[in-house]
C-alpha positions as CSV (number, residue, x, y, z in Angstrom):
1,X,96.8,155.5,57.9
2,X,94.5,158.6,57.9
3,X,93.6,160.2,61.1
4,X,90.3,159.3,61.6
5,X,91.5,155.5,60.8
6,X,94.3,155.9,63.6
7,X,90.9,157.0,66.0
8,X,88.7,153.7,65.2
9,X,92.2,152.3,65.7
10,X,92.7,153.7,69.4
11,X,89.1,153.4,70.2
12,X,89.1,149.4,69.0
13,X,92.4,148.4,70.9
14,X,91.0,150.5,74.2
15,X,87.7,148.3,73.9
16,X,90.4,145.2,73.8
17,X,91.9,146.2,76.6
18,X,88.9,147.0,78.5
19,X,87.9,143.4,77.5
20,X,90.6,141.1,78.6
21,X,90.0,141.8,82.6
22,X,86.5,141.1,81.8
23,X,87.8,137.8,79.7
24,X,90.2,136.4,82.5
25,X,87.3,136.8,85.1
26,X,85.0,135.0,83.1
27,X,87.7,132.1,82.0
28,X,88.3,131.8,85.9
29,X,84.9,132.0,87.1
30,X,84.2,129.2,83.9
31,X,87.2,126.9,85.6
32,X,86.4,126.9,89.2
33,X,83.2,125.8,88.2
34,X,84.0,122.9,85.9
35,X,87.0,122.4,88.7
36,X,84.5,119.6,90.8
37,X,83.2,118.1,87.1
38,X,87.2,117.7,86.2
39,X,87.8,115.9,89.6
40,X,85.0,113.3,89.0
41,X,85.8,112.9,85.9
42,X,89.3,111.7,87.0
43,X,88.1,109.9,89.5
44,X,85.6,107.8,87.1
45,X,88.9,107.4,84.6
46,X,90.8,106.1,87.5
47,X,92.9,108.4,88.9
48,X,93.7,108.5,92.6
49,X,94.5,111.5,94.6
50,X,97.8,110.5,96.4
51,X,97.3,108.1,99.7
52,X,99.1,109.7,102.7
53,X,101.6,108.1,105.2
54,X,99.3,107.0,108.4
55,X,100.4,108.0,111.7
56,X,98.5,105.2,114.1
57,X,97.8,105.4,117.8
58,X,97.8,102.0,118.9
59,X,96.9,100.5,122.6
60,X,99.7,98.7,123.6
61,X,96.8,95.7,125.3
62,X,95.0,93.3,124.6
63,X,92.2,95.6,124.2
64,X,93.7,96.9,120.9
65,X,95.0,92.9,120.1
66,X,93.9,92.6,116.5
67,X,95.3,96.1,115.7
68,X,98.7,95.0,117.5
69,X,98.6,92.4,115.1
70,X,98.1,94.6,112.0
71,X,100.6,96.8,113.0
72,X,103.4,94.4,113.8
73,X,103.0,91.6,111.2
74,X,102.9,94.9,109.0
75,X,100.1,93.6,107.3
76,X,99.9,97.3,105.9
77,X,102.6,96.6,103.4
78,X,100.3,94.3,101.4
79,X,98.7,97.7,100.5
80,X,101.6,99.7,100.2
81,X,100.9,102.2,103.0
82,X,103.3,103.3,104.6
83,X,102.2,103.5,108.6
84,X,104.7,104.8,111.6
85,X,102.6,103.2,114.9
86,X,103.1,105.1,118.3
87,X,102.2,102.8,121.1
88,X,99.9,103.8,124.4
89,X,99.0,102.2,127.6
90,X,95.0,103.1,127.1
91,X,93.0,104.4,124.8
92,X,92.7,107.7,126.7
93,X,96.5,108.7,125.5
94,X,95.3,107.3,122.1
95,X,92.5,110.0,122.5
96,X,94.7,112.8,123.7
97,X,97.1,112.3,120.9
98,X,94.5,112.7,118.1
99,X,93.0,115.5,120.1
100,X,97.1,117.0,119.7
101,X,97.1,116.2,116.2
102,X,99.9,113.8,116.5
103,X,98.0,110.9,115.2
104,X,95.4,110.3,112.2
105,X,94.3,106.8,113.2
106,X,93.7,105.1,116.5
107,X,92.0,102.3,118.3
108,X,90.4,103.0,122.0
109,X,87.3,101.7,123.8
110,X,84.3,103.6,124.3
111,X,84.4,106.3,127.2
112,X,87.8,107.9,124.8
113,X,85.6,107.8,121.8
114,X,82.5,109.6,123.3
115,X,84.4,112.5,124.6
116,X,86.2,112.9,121.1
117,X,83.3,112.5,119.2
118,X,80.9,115.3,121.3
119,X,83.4,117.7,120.1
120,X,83.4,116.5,116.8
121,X,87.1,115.7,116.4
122,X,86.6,111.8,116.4
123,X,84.8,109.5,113.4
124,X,84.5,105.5,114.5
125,X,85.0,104.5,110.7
126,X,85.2,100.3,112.4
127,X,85.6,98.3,115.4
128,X,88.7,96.7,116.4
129,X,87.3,93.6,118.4
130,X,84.3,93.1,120.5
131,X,85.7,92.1,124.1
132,X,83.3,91.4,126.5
133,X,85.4,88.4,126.9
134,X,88.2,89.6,127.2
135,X,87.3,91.8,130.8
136,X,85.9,89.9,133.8
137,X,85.6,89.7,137.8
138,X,88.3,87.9,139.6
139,X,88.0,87.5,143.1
140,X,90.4,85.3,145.8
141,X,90.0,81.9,146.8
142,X,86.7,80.9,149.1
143,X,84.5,83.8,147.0
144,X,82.5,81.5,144.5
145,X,79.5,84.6,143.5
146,X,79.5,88.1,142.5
147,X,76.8,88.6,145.0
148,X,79.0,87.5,147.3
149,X,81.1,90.6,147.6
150,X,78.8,92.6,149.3
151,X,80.6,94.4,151.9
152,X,83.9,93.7,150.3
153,X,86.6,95.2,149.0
154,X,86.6,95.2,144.9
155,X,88.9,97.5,142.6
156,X,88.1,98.6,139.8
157,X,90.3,101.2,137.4
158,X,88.2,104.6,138.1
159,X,88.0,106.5,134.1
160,X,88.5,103.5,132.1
161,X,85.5,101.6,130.4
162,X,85.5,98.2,132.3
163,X,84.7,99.8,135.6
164,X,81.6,101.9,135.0
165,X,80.1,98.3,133.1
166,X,80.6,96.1,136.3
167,X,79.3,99.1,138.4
168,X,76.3,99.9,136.3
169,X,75.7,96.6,134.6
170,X,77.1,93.1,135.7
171,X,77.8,93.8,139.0
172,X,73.3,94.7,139.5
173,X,72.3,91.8,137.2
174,X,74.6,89.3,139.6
175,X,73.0,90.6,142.6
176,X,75.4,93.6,143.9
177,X,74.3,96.9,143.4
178,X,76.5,100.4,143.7
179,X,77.0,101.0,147.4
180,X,76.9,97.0,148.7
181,X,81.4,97.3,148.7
182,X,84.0,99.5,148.5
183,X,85.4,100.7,145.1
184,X,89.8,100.7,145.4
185,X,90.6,102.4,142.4
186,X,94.1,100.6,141.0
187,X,95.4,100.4,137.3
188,X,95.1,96.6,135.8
189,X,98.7,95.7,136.3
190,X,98.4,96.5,140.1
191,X,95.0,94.0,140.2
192,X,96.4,91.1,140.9
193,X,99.2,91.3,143.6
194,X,96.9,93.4,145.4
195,X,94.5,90.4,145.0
196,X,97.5,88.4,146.4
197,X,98.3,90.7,149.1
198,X,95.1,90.6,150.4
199,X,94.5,94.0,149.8
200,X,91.2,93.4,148.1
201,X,88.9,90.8,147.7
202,X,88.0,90.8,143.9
203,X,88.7,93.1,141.0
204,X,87.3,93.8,137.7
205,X,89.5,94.0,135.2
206,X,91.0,92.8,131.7
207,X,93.2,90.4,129.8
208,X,96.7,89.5,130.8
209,X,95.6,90.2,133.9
210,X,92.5,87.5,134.6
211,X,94.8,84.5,133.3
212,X,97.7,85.6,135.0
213,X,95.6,85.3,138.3
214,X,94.2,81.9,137.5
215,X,97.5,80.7,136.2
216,X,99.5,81.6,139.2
217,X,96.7,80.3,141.5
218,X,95.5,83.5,142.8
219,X,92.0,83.8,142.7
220,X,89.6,82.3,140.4
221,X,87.8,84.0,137.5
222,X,83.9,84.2,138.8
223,X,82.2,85.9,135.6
224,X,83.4,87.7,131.8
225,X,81.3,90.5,130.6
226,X,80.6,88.5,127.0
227,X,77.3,87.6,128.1
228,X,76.1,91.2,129.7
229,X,78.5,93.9,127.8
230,X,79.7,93.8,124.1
231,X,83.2,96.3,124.9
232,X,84.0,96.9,121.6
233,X,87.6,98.9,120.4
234,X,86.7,101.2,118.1
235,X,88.9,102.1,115.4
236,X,88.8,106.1,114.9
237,X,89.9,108.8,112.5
238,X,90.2,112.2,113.4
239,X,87.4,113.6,111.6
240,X,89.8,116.6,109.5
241,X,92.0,113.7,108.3
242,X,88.6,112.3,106.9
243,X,87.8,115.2,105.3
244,X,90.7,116.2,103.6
245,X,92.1,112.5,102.8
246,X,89.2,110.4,102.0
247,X,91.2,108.1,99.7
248,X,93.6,107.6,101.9
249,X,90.5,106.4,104.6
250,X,89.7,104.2,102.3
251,X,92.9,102.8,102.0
252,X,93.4,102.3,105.4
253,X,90.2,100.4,105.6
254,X,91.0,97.8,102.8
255,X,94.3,96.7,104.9
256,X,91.9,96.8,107.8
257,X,90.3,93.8,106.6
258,X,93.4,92.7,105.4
259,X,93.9,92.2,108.9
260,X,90.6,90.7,110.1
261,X,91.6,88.0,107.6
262,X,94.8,87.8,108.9
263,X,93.7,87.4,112.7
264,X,91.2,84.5,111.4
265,X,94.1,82.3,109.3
266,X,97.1,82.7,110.7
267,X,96.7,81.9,114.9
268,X,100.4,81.5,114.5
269,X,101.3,84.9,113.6
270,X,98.6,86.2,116.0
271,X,100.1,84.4,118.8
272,X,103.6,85.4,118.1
273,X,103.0,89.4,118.1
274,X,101.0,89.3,121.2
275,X,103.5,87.6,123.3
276,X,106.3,89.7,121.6
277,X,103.6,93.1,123.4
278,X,103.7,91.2,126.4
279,X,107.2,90.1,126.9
280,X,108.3,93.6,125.7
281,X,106.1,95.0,128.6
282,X,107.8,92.4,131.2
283,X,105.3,89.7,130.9
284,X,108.0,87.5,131.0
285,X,106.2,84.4,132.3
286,X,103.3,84.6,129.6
287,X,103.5,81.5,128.0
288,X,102.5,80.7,124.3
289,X,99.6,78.7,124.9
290,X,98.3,81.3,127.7
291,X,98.4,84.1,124.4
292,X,97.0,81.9,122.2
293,X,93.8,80.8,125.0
294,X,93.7,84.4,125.4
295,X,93.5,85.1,121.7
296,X,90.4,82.9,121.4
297,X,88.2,85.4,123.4
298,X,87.5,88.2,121.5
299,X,85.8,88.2,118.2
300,X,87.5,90.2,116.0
301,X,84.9,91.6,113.6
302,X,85.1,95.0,112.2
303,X,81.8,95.9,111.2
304,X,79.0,98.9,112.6
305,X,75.9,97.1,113.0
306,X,72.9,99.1,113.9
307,X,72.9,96.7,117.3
308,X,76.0,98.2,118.1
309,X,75.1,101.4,117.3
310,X,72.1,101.2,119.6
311,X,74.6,99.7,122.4
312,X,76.9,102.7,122.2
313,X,74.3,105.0,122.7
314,X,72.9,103.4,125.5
315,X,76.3,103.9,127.2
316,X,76.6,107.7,126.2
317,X,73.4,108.0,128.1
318,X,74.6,106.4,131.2
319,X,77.9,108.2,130.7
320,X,76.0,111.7,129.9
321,X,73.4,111.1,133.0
322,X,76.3,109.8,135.7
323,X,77.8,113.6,134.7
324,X,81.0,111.9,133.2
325,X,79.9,112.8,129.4
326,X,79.3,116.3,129.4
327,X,77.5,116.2,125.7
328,X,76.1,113.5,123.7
329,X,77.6,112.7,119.9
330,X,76.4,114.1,116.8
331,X,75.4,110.4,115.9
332,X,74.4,110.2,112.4
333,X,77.8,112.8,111.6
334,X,80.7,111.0,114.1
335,X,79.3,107.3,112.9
336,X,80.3,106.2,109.3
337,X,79.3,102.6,108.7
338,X,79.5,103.1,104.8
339,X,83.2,104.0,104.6
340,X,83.8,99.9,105.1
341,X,81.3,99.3,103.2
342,X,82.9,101.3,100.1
343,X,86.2,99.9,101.3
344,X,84.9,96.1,101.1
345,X,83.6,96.9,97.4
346,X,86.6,97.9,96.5
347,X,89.3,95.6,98.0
């Protein structure tokens, strides 16, 4: 090779050089940006990202029934999913476990689900049950009105959902307005021997608890919150989980209505993992046919309906004026109606 041939040589292999940074940029820059086409396209062809196990925060109550029913009829494995349920006494340790990260999933009633949601941690994605049933006013013997416990005694659970809707709502439109009795703040279980005891004249205050009274002859059930409040459980995602696993959502949401189904076709199986909860919690004396009357009070529906949406609202704002919501949701971001939707197309 003559010298000035070995210079165009050189001069040619230092341009290639130069080149090939130039090259790989260029190839990268060209992949990231067909990267979102490529996932699409795999999506349209039928490949699934992989679905994730589900860690679940369930309420260990009837408030959470229908999701206590999923979880241990393992309805789940019709799906395949693979789901490891950690049990709580309300929906405010539900909360503060997704708030932890310990959870993905969980059911809780509203109050729980507002202060998630303002600080955008929370997404309702479906509603457990709508309970307004399932809570009521039980008062002792010779006390046949709710306007009859003015100057009473009446308990109520201070924090949870049920009290704030008898003080704000039922207990006005029955004729006994905030101020007209004394509030004794006592948990649920507590209710009804201190009903018994004389302690108090009338509590509000959920399922076990209102049959238990009427069963054992305690006091008498004057009013349930169906006709004046709808309580619904929401069932909530954290909303990173969302993010990062949307098939897996999805998934989730199919065996969700795998469950609705269930609740609606087999009262058997219903009855039979409700009074396992309740036994398990000492319940003891809960009899079958109490569960199963029990059972026939909610209405286990899953969907968001705009009337709900308009409900929940209407509660923040009482919640947020009272001074026990410090912020409002982001409502059209922590509210995902269309994710069952897309689930119910595809189940």
């Amino acid at each position: 090779m003559t010298r000035s041939n070995r210079r165009r040589s050189g001069t040619a292999n230092k341009e290639h050089i130069a080149a090939d940074p130039r090259r790989r940029a260029l190839k990268t820059i060209g992949g990231l940006a067909l990267a979102p086409l490529l996932q699409l396209a795999a999506r349209e062809a039928g490949a699934q990202a992989p679905i994730q196990a589900i860690r679940f925060g369930l309420q260990n109550t009837f408030t959470g029934a229908a999701a206590v029913v999923w979880a241990r009829q393992r309805v789940f494995e019709r799906r395949g999913l693979k789901v490891q349920a950690f049990k709580f006494a309300d929906g405010r340790g539900v909360r503060d476990a997704m708030l932890a990260g310990k959870v993905d999933f969980g059911t809780m009633n509203l109050t729980p689900f507002f202060v998630g949601s303002s600080a955008g941690n929370f997404t309702l994605i479906a509603f457990v049950l709508l309970g307004g049933d399932t809570v009521g006013v039980a008062a002792r013997k010779g006390i046949g009105r709710i306007a009859d416990l003015k100057g009473k005694n009446v308990s109520i659970t201070v924090g949870s959902t049920t009290g704030p809707v008898f003080v704000h709502q039922v207990g006005p439109r029955l004729g006994l307005k905030e101020g007209e009795y004394k509030i004794v703040n006592l948990q649920p279980a507590d209710q009804p021997a201190a009903l018994a005891a004389g302690s108090i004249d009338a509590y509000a205050g959920p399922e076990p608890y209102l049959t238990i009274t009427e069963n054992a002859g305690i006091g008498k059930v004057l009013t349930r919150f169906g006709a004046y409040d709808a309580n619904p459980t929401c069932l909530v995602v954290n909303t990173a989980f969302l993010n990062k696993y949307p098939e897996t959502v999805l998934a989730f949401l199919r065996s969700w209505l795998d469950g609705v189904e269930y609740w609606h076709k087999n009262r058997e199986g219903v009855v039979e993992a409700l009074l396992a909860m309740y036994r398990e919690g000492g319940h003891v004396n809960l009899q079958p046919e109490m569960v199963a009357r029990m059972a026939s009070l909610p209405k286990v529906v899953p969907d968001i309906t705009p009337e709900l949406v308009e409900y929940m609202k209407g509660q923040a704002a009482i919640l947020h004026k009272a001074g026990q919501l410090k912020n409002l949701p982001e409502w059209d971001k922590v509210i995902r109606a269309d994710l069952l939707a897309r689930a119910r197309s595809m189940a």
